[in-house]
TIDREN-636762 format. One record per residue (C-alpha): residue in three letters; x, y, z. Coordinates in steps of 0.2 Angstrom, whole numbers, padded with zeros to 4 digits, always signed. Layout:
TIDREN-636762
AlaXYZ/...
END
This chain:
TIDREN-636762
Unk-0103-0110-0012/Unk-0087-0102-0004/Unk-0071-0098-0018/Unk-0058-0109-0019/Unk-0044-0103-0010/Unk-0029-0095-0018/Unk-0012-0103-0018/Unk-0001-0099-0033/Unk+0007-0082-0039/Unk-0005-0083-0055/Unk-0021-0084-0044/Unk-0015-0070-0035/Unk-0010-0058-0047/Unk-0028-0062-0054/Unk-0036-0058-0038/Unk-0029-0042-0036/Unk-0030-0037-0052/Unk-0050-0040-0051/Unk-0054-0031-0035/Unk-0040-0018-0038/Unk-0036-0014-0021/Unk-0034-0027-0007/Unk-0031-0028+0012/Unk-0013-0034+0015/Unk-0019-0043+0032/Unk-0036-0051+0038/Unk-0052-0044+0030/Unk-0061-0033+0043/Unk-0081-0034+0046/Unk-0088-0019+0040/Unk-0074-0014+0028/Unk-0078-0015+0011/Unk-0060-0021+0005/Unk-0057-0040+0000/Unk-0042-0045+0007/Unk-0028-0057+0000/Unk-0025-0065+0019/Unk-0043-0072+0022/Unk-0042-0077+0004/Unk-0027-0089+0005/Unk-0034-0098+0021/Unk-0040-0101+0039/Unk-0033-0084+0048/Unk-0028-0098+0064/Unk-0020-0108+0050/Unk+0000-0104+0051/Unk+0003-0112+0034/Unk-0009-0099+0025/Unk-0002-0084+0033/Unk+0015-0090+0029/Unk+0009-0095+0011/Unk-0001-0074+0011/Unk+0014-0068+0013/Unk+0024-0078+0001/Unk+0011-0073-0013/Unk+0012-0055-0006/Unk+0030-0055-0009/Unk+0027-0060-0026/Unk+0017-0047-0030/Unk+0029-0034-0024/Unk+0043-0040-0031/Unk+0036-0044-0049/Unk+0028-0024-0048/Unk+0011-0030-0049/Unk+0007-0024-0033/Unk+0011-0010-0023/Unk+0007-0008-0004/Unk+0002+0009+0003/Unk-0008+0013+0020/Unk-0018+0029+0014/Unk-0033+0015+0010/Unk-0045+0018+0025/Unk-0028+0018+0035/Unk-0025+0000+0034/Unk-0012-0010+0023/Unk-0018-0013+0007/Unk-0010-0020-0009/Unk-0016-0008-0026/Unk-0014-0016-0042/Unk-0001-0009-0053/Unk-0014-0001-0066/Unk-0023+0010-0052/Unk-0006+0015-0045/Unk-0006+0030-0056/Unk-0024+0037-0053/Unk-0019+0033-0034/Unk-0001+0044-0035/Unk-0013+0059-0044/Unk-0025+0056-0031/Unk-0012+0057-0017/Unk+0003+0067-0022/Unk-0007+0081-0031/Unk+0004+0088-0043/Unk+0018+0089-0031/Unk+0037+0082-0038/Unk+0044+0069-0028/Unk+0057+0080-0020/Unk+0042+0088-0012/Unk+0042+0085+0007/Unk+0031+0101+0012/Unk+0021+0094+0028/Unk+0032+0080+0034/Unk+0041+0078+0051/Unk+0061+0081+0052/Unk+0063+0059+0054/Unk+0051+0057+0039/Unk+0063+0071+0027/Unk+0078+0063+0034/Unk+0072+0046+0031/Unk+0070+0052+0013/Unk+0087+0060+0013/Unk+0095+0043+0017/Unk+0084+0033+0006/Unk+0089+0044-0010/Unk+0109+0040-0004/Unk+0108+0023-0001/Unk+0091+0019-0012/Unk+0087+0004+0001/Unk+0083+0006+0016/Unk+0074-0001+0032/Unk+0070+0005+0048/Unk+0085-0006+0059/Unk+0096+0007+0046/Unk+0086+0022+0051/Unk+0085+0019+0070/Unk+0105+0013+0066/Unk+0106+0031+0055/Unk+0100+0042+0067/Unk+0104+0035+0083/Unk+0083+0032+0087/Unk+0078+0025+0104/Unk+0063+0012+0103/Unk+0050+0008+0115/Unk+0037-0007+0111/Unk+0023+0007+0107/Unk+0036+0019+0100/Unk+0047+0017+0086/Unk+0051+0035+0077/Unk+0060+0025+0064/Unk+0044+0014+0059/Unk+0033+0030+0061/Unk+0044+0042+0049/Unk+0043+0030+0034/Unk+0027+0025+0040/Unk+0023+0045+0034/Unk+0034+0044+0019/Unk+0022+0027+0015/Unk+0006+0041+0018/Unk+0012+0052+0007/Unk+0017+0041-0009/Unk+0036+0044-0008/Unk+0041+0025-0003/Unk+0035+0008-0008/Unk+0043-0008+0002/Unk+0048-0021-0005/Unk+0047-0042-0003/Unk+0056-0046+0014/Unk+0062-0064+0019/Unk+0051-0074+0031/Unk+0060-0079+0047/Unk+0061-0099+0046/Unk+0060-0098+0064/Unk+0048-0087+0078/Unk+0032-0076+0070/Unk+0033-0074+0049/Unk+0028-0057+0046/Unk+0043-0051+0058/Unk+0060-0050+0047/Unk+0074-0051+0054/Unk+0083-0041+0042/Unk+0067-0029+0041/Unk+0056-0022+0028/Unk+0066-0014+0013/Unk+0057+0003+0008/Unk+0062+0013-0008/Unk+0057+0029-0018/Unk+0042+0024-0026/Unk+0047+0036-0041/Unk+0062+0024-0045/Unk+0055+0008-0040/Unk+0041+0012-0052/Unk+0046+0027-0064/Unk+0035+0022-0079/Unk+0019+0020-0065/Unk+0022+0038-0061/Unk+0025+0044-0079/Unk+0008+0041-0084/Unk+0000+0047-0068/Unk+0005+0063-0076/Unk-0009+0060-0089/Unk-0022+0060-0078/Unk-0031+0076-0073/Unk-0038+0074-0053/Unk-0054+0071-0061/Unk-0050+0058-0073/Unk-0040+0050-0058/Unk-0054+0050-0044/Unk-0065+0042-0058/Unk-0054+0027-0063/Unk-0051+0024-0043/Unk-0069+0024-0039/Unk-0075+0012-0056/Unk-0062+0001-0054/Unk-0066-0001-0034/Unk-0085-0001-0035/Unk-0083-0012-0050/Unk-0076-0025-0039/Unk-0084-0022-0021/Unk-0102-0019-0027/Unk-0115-0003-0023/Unk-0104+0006-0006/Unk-0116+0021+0001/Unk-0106+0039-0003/Unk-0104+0040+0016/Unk-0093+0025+0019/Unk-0083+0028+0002/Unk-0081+0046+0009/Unk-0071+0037+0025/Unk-0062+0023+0015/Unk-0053+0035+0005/Unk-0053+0050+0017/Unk-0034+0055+0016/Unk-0036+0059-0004/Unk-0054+0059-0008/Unk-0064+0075-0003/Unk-0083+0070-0003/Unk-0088+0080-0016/Unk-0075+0074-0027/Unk-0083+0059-0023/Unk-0101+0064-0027/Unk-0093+0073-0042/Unk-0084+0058-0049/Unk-0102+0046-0047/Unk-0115+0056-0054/Unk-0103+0060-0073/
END
């Protein structure tokens, strides 16, 4: 028999603080990740994609969840307690103010967001003077790297009463993740690489069931190396 859909902020938080990690959008045959869109309702159902994104909004702006993209390069919302094993994981050691690797827009994306500690990409395109085509926004792009790299978190936006939901009209709103959650980040810093890659994998396989190493290897890719993987599963 098929679960009840979800429909309040309660139900929610519960979902994602069972399966850990969640797909922002639609779930995705073959990908291992439950997702919190397909479990509100009908994906041709206007009213649940709405009411998705109203719980998703919850869950960022109470700090139970937090969205990043390094998940099998997909939008996924990570419950607050794996936050930290995800930042050792991701950040490796590095301090905030770290930028080694990044692009110019992505360091001066950052530069702006530690001045004005809001931000959304209308004020970076606004910021930099960006041009935009419909397959190339810079400005989307460079936080989208800052996102990669653990250094921002967006926050709750306001649906559109009018046209498609997910498209703000006054954009997403990033910040630093260090501020937004500073006491997520402090205990990261109790967490060895080791200690952190086990607590991720648990947690996840806890809730998704036996994964074979290969695909767990390409799910978690950008800050798992398989032997880290292998190493983490046979302790």
């Amino acid at each position: 028999m098929p679960s009840a859909a979800i429909a309040t902020p309660a139900e929610a938080e519960r979902f994602l603080e069972r399966h850990g990690v969640v797909l922002r959008y639609a779930a995705t045959k073959g990908l291992p990740l439950a997702s919190l869109r397909s479990a509100v309702g009908p994906i041709d159902s206007k009213a649940a994609l709405v009411r998705s994104i109203e719980l998703t909004n919850h869950l960022l702006a109470t700090g139970v969840g937090i969205e990043v993209n390094v998940v099998a390069d997909r939008l996924t919302i990570v419950h607050r307690s794996l936050l930290p094993a995800l930042h050792v994981l991701v950040r490796r050691g590095r301090r905030p103010d770290d930028l080694e690797g990044l692009e110019m827009t992505a360091r001066l994306a950052y530069a702006l967001l530690r001045q004005q500690r809001e931000i959304s990409a209308g004020d970076l395109r606004r910021h930099l003077g960006l041009a935009t085509a419909p397959r190339d926004d810079p400005a989307y792009e460079a936080l989208a790297e800052l996102q990669r790299a653990l250094l921002v978190a967006r926050g709750p936006f306001e649906i559109p009463k009018k046209g498609i939901p997910y498209l703000s009209t006054e954009g997403y709103p990033y910040h630093l993740l260090h501020e937004r959650h500073p006491e997520l980040v402090r205990e990261s810093k109790k967490l060895s690489v080791r200690a952190a890659a086990r607590r991720w994998l648990a947690r996840y396989l806890d809730a998704a069931g036996p994964v074979p190493p290969r695909k767990l290897a390409s799910l978690f890719r950008r800050f798992l190396s398989p032997q880290e993987i292998a190493d983490a599963l046979t302790e």
